[in-house]
C-alpha positions in Angstrom: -17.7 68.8 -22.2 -21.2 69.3 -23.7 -22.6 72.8 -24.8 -24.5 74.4 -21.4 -28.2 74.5 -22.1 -30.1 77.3 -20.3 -33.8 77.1 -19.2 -35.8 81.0 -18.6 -38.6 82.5 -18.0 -39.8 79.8 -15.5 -41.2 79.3 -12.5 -38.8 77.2 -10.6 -39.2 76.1 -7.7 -36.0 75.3 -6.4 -36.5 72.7 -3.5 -33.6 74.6 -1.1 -36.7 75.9 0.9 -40.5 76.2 1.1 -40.4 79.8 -0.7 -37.6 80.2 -2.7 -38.0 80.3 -6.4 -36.2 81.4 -9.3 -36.6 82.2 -12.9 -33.8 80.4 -14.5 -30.8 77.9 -15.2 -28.7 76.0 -16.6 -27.6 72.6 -17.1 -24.4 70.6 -18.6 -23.4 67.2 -18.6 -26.6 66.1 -16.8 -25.9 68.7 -14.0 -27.4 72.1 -12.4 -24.5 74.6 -12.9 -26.2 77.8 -12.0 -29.8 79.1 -11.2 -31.5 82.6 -10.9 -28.4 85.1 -12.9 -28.1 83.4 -16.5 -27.8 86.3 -18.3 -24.2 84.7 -19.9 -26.0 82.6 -22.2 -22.9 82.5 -24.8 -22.3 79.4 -26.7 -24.9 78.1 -25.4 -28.6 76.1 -25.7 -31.4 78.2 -24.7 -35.2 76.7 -23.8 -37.7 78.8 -23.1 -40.1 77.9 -20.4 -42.5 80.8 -21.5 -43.9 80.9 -17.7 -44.4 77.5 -17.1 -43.6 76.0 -13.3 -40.9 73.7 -13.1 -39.6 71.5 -9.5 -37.8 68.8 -8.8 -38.0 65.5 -10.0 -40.4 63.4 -7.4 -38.9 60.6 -5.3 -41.1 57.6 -4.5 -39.5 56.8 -1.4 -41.3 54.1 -0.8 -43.5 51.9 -3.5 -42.6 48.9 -5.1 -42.3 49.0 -8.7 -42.6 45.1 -9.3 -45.5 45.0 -8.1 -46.2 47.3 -10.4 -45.1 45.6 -13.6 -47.1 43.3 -12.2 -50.7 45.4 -12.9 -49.3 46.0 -16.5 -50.7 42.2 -17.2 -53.0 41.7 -14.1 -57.2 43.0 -14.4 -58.1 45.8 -12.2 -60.6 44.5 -9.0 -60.9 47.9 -8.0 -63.3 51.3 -8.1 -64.7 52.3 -10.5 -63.7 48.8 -12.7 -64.8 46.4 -9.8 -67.8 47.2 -7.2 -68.7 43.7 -6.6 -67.9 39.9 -6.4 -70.3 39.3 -9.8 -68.3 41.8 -11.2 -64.8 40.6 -10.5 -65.6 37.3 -11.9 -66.4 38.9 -15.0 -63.7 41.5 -15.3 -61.2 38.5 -14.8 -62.9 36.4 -17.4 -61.3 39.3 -19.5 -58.0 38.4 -18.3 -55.8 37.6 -22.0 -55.2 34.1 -20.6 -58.6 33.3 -19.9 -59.2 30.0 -21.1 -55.5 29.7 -23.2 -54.1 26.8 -21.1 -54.3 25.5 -17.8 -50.7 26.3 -16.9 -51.8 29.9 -17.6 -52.3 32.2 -14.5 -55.5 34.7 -14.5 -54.3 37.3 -12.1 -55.9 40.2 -10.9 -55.1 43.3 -8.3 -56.7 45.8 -6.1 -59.9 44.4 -4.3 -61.0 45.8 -1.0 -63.4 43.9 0.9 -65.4 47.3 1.9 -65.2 48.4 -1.0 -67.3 45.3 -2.8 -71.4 45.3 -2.5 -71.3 42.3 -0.8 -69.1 43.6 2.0 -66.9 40.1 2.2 -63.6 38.6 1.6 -64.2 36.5 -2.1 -63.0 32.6 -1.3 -62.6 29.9 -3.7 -66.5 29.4 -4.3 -66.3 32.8 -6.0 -62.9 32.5 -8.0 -63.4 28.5 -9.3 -67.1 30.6 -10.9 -64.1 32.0 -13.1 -62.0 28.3 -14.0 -61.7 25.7 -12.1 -58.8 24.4 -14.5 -56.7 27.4 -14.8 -55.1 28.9 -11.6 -56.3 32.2 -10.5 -55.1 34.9 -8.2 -56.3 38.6 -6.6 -53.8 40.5 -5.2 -55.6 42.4 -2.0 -55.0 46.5 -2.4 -53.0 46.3 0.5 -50.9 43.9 -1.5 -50.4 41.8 2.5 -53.1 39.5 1.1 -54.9 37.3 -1.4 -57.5 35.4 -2.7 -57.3 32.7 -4.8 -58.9 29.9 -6.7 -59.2 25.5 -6.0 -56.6 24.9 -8.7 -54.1 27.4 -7.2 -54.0 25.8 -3.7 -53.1 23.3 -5.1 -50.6 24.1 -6.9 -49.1 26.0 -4.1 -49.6 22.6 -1.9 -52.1 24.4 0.5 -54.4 21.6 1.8 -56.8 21.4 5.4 -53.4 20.0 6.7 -51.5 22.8 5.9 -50.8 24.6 8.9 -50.6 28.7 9.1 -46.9 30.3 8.8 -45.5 32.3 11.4 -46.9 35.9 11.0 -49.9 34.8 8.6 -53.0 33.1 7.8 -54.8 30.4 5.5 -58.5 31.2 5.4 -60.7 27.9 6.2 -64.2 27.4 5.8 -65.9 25.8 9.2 -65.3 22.4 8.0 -61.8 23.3 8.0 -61.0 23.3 4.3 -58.7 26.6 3.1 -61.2 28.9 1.8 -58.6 30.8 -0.6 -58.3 34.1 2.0 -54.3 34.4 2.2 -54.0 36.6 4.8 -50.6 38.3 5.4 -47.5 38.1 3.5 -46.1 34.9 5.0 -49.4 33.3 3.7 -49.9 35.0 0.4 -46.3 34.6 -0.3 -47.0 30.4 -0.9 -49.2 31.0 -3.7 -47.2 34.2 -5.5 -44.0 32.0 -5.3 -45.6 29.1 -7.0 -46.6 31.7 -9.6 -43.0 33.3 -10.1 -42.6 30.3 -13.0 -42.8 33.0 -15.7 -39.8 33.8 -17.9 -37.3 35.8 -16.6 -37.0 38.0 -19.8 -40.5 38.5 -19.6 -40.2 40.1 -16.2 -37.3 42.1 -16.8 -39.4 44.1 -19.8 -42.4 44.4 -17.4 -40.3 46.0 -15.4 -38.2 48.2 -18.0 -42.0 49.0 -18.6 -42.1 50.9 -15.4 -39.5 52.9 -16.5 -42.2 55.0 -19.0 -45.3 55.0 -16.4 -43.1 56.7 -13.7 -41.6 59.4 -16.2 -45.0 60.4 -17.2 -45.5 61.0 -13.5 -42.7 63.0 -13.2 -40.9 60.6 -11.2 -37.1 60.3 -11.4 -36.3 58.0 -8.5 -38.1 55.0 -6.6 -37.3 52.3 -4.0 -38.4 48.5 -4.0 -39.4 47.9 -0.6 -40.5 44.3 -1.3 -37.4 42.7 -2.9 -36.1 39.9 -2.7 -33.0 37.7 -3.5 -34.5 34.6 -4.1 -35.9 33.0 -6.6 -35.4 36.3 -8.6 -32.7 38.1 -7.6 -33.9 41.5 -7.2 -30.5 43.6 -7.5 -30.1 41.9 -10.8 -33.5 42.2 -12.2 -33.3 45.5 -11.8 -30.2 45.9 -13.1 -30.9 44.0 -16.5 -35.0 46.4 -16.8 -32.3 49.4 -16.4 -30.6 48.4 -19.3 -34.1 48.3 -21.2 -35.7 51.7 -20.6 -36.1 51.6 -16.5 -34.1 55.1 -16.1 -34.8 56.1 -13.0 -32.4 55.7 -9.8 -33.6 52.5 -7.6 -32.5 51.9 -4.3 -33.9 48.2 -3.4 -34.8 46.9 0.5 -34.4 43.1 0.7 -36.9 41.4 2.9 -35.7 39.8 6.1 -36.4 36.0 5.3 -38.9 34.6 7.3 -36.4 31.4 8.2 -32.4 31.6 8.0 -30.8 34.7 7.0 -29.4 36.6 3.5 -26.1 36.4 2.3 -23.6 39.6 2.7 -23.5 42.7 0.3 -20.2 43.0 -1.9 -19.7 46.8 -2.1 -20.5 46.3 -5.9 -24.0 45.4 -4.3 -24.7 48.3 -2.4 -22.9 51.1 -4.6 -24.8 52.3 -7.7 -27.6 53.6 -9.4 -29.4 50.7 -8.8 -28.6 49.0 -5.5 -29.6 47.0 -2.4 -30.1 50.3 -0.2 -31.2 48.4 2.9 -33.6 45.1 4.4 -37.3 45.0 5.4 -38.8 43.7 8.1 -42.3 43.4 8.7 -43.3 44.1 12.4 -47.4 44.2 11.2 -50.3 44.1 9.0 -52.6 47.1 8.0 -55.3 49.5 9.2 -57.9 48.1 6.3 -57.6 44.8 7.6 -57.2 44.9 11.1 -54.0 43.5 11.3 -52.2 46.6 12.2 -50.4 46.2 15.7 -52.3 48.6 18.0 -52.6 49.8 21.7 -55.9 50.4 22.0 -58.5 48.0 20.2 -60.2 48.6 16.9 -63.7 50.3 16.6 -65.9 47.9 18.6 -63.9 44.8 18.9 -61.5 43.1 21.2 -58.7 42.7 18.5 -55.2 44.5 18.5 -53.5 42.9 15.5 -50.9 41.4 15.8 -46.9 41.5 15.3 -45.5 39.8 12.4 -42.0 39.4 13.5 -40.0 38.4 17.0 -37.2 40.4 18.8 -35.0 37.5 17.8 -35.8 38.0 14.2 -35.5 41.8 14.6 -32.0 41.3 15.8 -30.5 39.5 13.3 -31.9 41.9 10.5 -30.6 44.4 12.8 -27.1 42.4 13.1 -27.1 42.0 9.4 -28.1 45.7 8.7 -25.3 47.2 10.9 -22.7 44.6 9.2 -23.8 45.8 5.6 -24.1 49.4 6.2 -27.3 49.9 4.6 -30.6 51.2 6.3 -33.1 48.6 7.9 -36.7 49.6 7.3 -39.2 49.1 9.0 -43.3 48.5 8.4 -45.2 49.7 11.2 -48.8 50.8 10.8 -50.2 50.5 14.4 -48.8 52.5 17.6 -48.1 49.3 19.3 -45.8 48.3 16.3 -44.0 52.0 16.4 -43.5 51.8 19.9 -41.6 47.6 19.7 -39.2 49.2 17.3 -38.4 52.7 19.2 -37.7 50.1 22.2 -35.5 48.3 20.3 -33.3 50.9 18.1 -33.9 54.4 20.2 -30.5 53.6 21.9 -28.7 51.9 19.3 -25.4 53.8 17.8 -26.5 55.0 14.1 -24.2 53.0 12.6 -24.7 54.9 9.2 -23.5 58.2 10.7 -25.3 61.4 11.0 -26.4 62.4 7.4 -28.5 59.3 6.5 -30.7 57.7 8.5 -30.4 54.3 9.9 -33.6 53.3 10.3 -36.6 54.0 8.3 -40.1 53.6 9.7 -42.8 52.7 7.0 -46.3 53.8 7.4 -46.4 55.1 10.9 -49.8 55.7 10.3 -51.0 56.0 14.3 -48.2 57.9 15.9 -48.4 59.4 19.3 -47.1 62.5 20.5 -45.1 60.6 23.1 -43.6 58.8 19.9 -42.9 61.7 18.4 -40.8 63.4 21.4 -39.0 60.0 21.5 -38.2 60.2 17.9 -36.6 63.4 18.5 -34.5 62.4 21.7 -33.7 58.9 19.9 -30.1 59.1 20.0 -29.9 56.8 16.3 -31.1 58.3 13.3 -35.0 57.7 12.4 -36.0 58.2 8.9 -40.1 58.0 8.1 -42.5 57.5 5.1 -46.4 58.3 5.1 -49.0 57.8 2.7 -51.7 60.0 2.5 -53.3 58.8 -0.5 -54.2 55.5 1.6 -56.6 58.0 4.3 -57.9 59.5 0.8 -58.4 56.3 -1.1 -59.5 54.1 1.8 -61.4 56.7 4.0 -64.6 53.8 5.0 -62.1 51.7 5.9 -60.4 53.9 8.3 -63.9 55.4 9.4 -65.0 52.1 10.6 -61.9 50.5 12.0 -60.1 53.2 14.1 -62.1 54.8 17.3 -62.2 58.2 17.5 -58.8 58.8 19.0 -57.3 56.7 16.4 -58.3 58.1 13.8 -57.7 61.8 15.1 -53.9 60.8 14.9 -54.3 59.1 11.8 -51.5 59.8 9.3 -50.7 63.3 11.1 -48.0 64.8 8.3 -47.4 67.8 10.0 -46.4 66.8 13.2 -44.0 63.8 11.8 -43.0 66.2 9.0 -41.7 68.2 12.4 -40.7 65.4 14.4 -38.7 63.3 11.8 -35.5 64.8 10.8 -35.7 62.4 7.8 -39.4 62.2 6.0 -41.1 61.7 3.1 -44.6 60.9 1.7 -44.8 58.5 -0.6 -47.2 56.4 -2.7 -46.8 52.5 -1.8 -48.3 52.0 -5.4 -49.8 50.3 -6.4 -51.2 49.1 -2.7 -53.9 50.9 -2.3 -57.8 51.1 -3.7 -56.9 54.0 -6.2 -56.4 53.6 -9.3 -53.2 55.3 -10.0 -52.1 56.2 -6.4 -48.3 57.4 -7.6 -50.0 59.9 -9.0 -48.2 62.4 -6.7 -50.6 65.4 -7.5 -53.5 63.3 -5.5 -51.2 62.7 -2.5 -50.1 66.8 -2.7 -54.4 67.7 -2.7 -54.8 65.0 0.1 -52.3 66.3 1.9 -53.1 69.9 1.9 -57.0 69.5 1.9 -56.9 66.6 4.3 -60.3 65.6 2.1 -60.9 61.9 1.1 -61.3 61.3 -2.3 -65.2 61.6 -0.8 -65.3 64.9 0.7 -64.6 63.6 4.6 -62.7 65.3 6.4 -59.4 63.4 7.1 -58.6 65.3 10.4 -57.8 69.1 8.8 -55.6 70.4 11.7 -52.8 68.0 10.1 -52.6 70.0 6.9 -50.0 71.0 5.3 -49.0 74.0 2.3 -48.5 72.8 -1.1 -44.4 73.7 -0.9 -44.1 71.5 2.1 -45.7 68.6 0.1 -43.7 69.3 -2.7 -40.7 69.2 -0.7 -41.5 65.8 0.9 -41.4 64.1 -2.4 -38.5 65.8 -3.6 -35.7 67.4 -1.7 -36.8 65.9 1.6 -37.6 62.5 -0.2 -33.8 62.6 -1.7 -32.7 63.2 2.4 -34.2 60.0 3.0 -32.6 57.2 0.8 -29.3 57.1 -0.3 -29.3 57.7 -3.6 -26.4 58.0 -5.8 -24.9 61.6 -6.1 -27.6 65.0 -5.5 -31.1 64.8 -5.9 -34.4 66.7 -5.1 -33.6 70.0 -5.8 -32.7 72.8 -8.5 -29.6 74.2 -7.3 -25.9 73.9 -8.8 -24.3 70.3 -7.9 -27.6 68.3 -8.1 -28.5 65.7 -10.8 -30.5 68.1 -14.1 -33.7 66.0 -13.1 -36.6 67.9 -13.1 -40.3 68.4 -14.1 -42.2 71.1 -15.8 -45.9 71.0 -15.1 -48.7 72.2 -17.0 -50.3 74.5 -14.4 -48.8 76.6 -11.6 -49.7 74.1 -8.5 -48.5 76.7 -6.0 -51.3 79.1 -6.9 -54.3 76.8 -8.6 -57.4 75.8 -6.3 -56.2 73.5 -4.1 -59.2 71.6 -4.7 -57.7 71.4 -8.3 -54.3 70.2 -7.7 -54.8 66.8 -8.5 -55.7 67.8 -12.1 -52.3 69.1 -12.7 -50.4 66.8 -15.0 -46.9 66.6 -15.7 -46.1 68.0 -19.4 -42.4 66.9 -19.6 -39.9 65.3 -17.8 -36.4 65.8 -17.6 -33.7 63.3 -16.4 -29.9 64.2 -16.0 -30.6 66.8 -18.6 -32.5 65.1 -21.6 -36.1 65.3 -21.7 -37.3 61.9 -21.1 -41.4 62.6 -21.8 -43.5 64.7 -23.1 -47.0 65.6 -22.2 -48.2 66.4 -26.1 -44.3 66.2 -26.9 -44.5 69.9 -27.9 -42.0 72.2 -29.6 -39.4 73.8 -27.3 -38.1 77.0 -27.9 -34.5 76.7 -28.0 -32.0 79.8 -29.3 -28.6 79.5 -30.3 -26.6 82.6 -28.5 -26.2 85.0 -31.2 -28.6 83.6 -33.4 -32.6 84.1 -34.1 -34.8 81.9 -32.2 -35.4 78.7 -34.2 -38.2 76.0 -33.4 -36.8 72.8 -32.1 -37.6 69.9 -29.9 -35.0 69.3 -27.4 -34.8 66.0 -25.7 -33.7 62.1 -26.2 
């Protein structure tokens, strides 16, 4: 058994409620042993917090860290970088494989149409201005969509006689030739798979590469909600970034396949530190791009949306869920897609018990209060995610899409936050126009200010305190997935994961909490980053306090 080390004269904030704080504890073997009465520091490690504000390590319980490791090698088309088509054809003429072979992809991430001076989707007239020998490809914010270039239809076999997948789109020009636009996953999926010919390794250390961006952001645990079995196997890409710096816990939703079905889980599979948690479906688009699935019709238009996904389909993923005993999650951004699944699962058995729930809605960004009561009558177990830093980041969109009743229950945290007995906010990173939306101190201001990153009000009587938006990315988060052992909070039992900030963000200007910054994190009790990687002090019991830095 390791020596205990003992961390005072903090400001913890324990995560077993919205007010309870302490000023100490102690850790061993990568566990809380005790908090608040450490005065028995014999034989023991001591570390002196000297007033700094410590929580929980944050849960992303829901983003998608390969798409992540995809921006580490992909040119930002967003704000500030990008504010134009001129100007996305010149930041990905920057791209390192700009004109260094014609099997070389130029990729890029981030754009939003009303977001761009020109106000319009970019097609291939744009993109070929950048090669018309080297294929090249725009991830849309939402990361549904795409754009892409001449040469990469056709390496992904996309011609005028290609006809449009179930649940998606090929834009066309009028004469009927595809324009580029991939609109929906089932569409943008043709052109990512032809570009999945990379190496494997190559992958696996973009994604070990995650492993650093999320500790300096405090985060200790994240989900995959876009994996997928074929042709990389996401439960062992994982595995193999784990076992190159990706330290974090993972739990990993497989996508419901668009034709056929996925193979059964082994309890190896599903068991873990990194495992397949649950499967995705897909029951509609987004808000930004009108493909939500709503009730009423967007801001001066006849269009509703549209689903993305049958009741047969549903079924089977359902069928397959239940069989597996892992969560099925659900993406549903409209109020028309809320209300298909609540039909379908409000009377189902929760076939993961009581303590987890069985099915997770994503998004439910336009909830309504008859939703909510069903949610609470629902007699299986609904778990929920929200993104506020979409409203913040994405506030035009929003402003000119949703009528006025839509948008009043846009994204309403408090009331689901109330509703849900399982909820979390989350980031979706990196599918959104912000540049680093798992930055979880933007989605803590947003939250609490209900202010876009523009000032606008983003319906104020859905705020929330700053401890309640701590506890939904940590020991509310940890409620939500099923991780591996105790996580989210500071209290004896739970996984030594943790975060020390660099400002108190339970007293600061709220209009100033997304300047806070993490200045170390801590994972199973060894200090995995540091801010300016400063000296701790750490005392020796019976001896004089000695300068030291503790950590890896």
């Amino acid at each position: 058994m390791s020596k205990e080390r003992v961390f005072i004269n903090g400001k913890v904030f324990t995560g077993r409620g919205e007010d309870e704080f302490v000023s100490a504890f102690a850790v061993r073997d990568g566990k809380i042993t005790r908090i608040g009465d450490v005065s028995d520091v014999r034989d023991a490690e001591v570390v002196d917090l000297e007033g700094r504000t410590v929580v929980p390590g944050f849960i992303d319980a829901h983003t998608h860290p390969t798409y992540v490791a995809m921006t580490r090698n992909a040119v930002p088309c967003t704000v500030p970088v990008v504010s134009s088509i001129t100007e996305m054809i010149e930041a990905l003429k920057r791209h390192p494989n700009y004109g260094k072979g014609d099997d070389l992809w130029i990729e890029g991430f981030g754009y939003d149409e009303s977001k761009l001076a020109e106000r319009r989707t970019p097609t291939t007239r744009d993109l070929d201005l950048v090669s018309t020998t080297q294929p090249v490809y725009v991830m849309r914010s939402d990361c549904h969509s795409g754009v892409c270039n001449t040469r990469a239809l056709e390496l992904a076999g996309i011609t005028r006689d290609t006809p449009d997948p179930e649940g998606g789109r090929f834009g066309r020009y009028e004469d009927g030739e595809p324009n580029g636009f991939l609109e929906e996953h089932a569409a943008n999926d043709v052109v990512r798979f032809a570009m999945s010919s990379g190496s494997y390794e190559a992958k696996v250390r973009d994604l070990a590469w995650t492993g650093t961006h999320y500790h300096e952001r405090g985060i200790v645990a994240v989900t995959e909600l876009m994996g997928r079995r074929e042709p990389i196997d996401v439960l062992q890409h994982f595995r193999d970034a784990a076992g190159e710096g990706l330290t974090q816990q993972a739990g990993l939703y497989v996508m419901w396949p668009e034709k056929g079905t996925l193979r059964d889980l082994t309890e190896e599979e599903r068991t873990g530190r990194v495992k397949i948690a649950g499967v995705k479906v897909f029951i509609d688009g987004t808000i930004s791009a009108r493909t939500a699935w709503v009730n009423e019709p967007y801001r001066g238009t006849d269009e509703h949306g549209y689903p993305t996904i049958d009741g047969e389909a549903l079924e089977a993923a359902y069928e397959w869920a239940v069989r597996n005993r892992v969560q099925l999650s659900a993406h549903t951004m409209g109020d028309r897609a809320i209300e298909f699944v609540l039909d379908f699962f409000e009377d189902k058995e929760p076939w993961l018990g009581l303590d987890v729930p069985s099915v997770r809605l994503e998004h439910v960004t336009l909830l309504t209060p008859e939703q909510l009561e069903r949610v609470r009558e629902a007699k299986v177990r609904f778990g929920a995610t929200m993104q506020v830093i979409f409203f913040f980041a994405e506030y035009e969109s929003y402003a000119e899409n949703l009528t006025d009743d839509q948008f009043r229950r846009a994204y309403a945290v408090k009331d689901a936050a109330a509703a849900f007995p399982y909820f979390a906010l989350s980031s979706d990173a990196p599918c959104t126009t912000w540049s680093d939306p798992d930055d979880i101190f933007v989605s803590i201001q947003a939250a609490v200010t209900r202010k876009a990153y523009n000032g606008a009000d983003t319906v104020a009587e859905q705020a929330i305190t700053v401890p309640q938006a701590v506890l939904l990315f940590t020991a509310r988060a940890a409620e939500l997935v099923p991780f591996e052992g105790k996580l989210g909070q500071i209290a004896p039992g739970y996984e030594a994961s943790f975060v020390v900030l660099d400002r108190d963000v339970f007293t600061c200007p709220v209009d100033e909490i997304a300047r806070t910054r993490v200045a170390e994190t801590w994972l199973r009790g060894e200090r995995v980053y540091a801010l300016e990687d400063p000296t701790l002090w750490v005392q020796d019991s019976g001896d004089s306090a000695r300068p030291t830095t503790v950590g890896c």
